[in-house]
N, C-alpha and C positions, 0 to 999 in steps of 0.2 A: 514559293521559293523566292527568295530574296540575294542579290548579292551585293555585296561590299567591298569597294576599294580597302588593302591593307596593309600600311608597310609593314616592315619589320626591320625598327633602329638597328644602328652599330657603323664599326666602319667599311662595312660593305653591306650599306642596309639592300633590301630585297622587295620587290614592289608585289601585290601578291593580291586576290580577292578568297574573302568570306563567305561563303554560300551556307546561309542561313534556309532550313525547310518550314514549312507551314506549321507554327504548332507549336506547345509548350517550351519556352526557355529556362534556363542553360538548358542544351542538350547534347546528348553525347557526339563525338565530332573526331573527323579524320584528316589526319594530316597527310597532304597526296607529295610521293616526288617523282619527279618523271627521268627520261632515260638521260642517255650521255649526250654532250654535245651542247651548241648553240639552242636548245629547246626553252620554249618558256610558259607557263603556268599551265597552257593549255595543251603540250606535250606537241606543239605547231615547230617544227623544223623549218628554218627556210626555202627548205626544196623537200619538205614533205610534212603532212599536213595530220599527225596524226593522232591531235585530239583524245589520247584515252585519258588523263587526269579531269579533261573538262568533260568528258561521257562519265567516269565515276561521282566527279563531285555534282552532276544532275540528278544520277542513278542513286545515288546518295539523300540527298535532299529529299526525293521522291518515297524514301525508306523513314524519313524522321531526324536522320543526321545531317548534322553542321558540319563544313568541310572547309581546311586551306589549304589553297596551290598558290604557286608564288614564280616569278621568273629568277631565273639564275644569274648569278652575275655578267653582266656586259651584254642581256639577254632584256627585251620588252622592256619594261620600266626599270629596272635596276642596272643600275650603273658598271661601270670595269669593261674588263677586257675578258671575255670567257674562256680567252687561249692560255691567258697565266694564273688560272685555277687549277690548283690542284685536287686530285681526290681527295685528300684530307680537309682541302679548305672546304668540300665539298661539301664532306662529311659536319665539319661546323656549322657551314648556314643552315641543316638541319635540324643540327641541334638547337638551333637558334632561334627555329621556328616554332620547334614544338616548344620551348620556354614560353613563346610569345603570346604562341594559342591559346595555352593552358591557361594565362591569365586573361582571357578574356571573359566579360561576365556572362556571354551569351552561349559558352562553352562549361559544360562538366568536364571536369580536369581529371577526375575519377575514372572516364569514362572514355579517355582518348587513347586513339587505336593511329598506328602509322601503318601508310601503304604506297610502296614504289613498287615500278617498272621495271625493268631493265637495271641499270645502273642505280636509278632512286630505289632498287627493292636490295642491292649492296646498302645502300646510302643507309636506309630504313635497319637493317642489320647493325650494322656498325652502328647507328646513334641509341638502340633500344641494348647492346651489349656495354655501354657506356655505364650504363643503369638511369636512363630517361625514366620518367614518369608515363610508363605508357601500360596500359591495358592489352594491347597483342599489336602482330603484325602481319599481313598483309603481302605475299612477296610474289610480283608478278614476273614470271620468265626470269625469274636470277639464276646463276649460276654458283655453284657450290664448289667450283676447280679457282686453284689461284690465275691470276689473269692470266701470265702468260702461258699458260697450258689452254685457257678457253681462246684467246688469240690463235692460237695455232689450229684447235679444234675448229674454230668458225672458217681458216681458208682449207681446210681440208674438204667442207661440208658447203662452201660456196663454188671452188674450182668446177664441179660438174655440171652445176646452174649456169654457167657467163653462158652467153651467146656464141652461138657455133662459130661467128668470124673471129670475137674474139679468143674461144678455147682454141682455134686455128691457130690465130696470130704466138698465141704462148708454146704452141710445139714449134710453131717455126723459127722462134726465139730458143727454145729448149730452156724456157723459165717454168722452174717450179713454182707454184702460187706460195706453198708452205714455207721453202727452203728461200724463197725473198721476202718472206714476213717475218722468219726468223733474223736474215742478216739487216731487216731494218731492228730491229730490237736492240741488236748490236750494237749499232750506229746511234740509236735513243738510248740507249744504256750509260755513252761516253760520252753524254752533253751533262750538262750542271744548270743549262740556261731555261727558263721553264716555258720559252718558245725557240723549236730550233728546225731547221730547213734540212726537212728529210725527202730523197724523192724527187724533189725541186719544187716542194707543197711544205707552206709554214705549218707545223704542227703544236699541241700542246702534248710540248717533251714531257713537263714535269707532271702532268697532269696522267698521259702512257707509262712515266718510270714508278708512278706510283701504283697504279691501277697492275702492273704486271706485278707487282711484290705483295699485293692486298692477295691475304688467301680468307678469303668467305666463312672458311671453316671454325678459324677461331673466332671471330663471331656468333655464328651461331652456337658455340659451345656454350657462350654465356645467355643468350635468349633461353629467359626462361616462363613465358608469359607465351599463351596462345600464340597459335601461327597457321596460317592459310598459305599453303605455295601451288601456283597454278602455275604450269608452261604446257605448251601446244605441240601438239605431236610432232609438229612442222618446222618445228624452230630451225632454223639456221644458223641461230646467234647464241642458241642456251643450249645444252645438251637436256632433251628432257627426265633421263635420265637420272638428273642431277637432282630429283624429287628426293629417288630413295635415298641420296646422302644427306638434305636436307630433313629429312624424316629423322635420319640416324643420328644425325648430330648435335639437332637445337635438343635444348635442355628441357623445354616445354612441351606440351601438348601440340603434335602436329598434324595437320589435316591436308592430304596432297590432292588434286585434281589432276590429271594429266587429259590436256580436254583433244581429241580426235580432229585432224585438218587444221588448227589453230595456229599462225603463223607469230612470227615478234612484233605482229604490228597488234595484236588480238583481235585478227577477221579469219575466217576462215578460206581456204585455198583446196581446191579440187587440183586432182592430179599431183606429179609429182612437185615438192617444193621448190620455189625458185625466188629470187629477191627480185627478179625484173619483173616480177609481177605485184610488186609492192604498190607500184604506181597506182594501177584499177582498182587492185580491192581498199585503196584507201580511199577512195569514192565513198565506199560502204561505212555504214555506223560498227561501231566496236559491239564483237561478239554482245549477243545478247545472254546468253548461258553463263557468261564470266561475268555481267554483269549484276547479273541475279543471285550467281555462287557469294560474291564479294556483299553485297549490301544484306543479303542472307545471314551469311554467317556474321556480320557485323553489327546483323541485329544482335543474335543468339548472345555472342561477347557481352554487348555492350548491356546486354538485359532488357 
């Protein structure tokens, strides 16, 4: 395996590595995008650490595929501010990427497959319903509900999880976790500025007013090229659910896993799910089963 520093021009160019595997060139190759937020190439959060683009694009290499992950803007090497990105500009530097890749000589362009996480598995939808050059996709823990309905579904699905002082503190408040996620929505609904101080926490407005109007759905309507959707029984951030609407609605050939104990980080979790347990198991290397599903089936695609 081999990697390579790689930008990707424009005016918000993107700092990014090539990971090249052992073995005959051009070869087929995956374009990786990772979840929401300040994340960058290697899916590394500032305050969490969690690595699944840079465990695919090994797991990858290890299989005969060439892979690009890349940091996001105002993220690791590429330049901005990550607060005044919006989903849509999002959605662009993807596309922007897979242009990039495809013309590399060490890449079959024939033979490129997109695959995101979380948000990069929206991301990955929307740039292959464009009509990209792509071969299939890859969708890990996305969600098939428009944002703001999975917004409300994730504090419905985290309130049980807080910590007993603080699910205390919220009765003794008599705060609803759902019914204050909704009136912030409100309150990001009635800005225009694409950074605005919600909560007494700067947030990316435009980046939330866009992601709550994004519905999944119409995307996948236009995917019509293979597709692999994995979420974990565990999720608290994806309805796993949301496989069989994913099944039903891309236009292509679909293939679901819904893998047992699996949480949004993709490690697995004993007992009941909880996100304050996100910390330990990101200790852990990314499921091994998801890794084997994805480069498997990547094979199979990619011939």
């Amino acid at each position: 395996m081999r990697e390579l520093p790689l930008a990707v021009p424009g005016e918000h160019p993107l700092a990014g590595t090539l990971t090249l595997p052992d073995g005959p060139l051009p070869a087929p190759a995956v374009v990786l995008a990772a979840g929401s937020g300040p994340v960058d190439r290697d899916s590394d959060h500032p305050r969490a650490r969690f690595g699944v683009t840079r465990a695919l694009a090994h797991a990858l290499a290890g299989a005969g595929l060439a892979s690009y992950r890349y940091d996001k803007r105002g993220v690791g090497g590429s330049p901005g501010d990550w607060r005044r990105a919006g989903f849509t500009d999002n959605v662009d530097d993807l596309a922007r990427v897979v242009t990039a890749v495809a013309d590399r000589p060490e890449v079959d362009a024939d033979r490129l497959l997109l695959a995101g996480h979380s948000e990069g598995a929206l991301l990955s939808a929307a740039v292959a319903a464009r009509g990209a050059h792509v071969a299939g996709l890859v969708l890990l823990a996305m969600s098939a509900s428009p944002g703001e309905e999975l917004l409300r579904w994730q504090a419905r699905q985290i309130a049980p999880t807080l910590p007993a002082p603080v699910r205390l503190l919220l009765r003794v408040l008599r705060t609803d976790l759902e019914k204050k996620v909704a009136a912030n929505h409100v309150r990001i609904k009635a800005t225009t500025t694409d950074v605005a101080r919600i909560g007494g926490a700067r947030v990316n407005a435009r980046w939330t007013r866009e992601f709550m109007a994004h519905d999944p759905s119409a995307d996948l309507r236009r995917v019509r090229v293979p597709v692999l959707a994995i979420t974990g029984g565990k999720d608290l951030q994806v309805p796993a659910d949301d496989l069989d609407r994913i099944a039903a609605t891309a236009a292509g050939p679909v293939e679901v896993r819904r893998v047992p104990d699996l949480t949004h980080t993709l490690r697995r979790q004993s007992g009941p799910p909880s996100m304050s347990r996100y910390k330990a198991e990101l200790r852990e290397p990314v499921d091994p089963e998801v890794l084997a599903l994805v480069t498997g089936w990547a094979r199979r695609v990619t011939g």
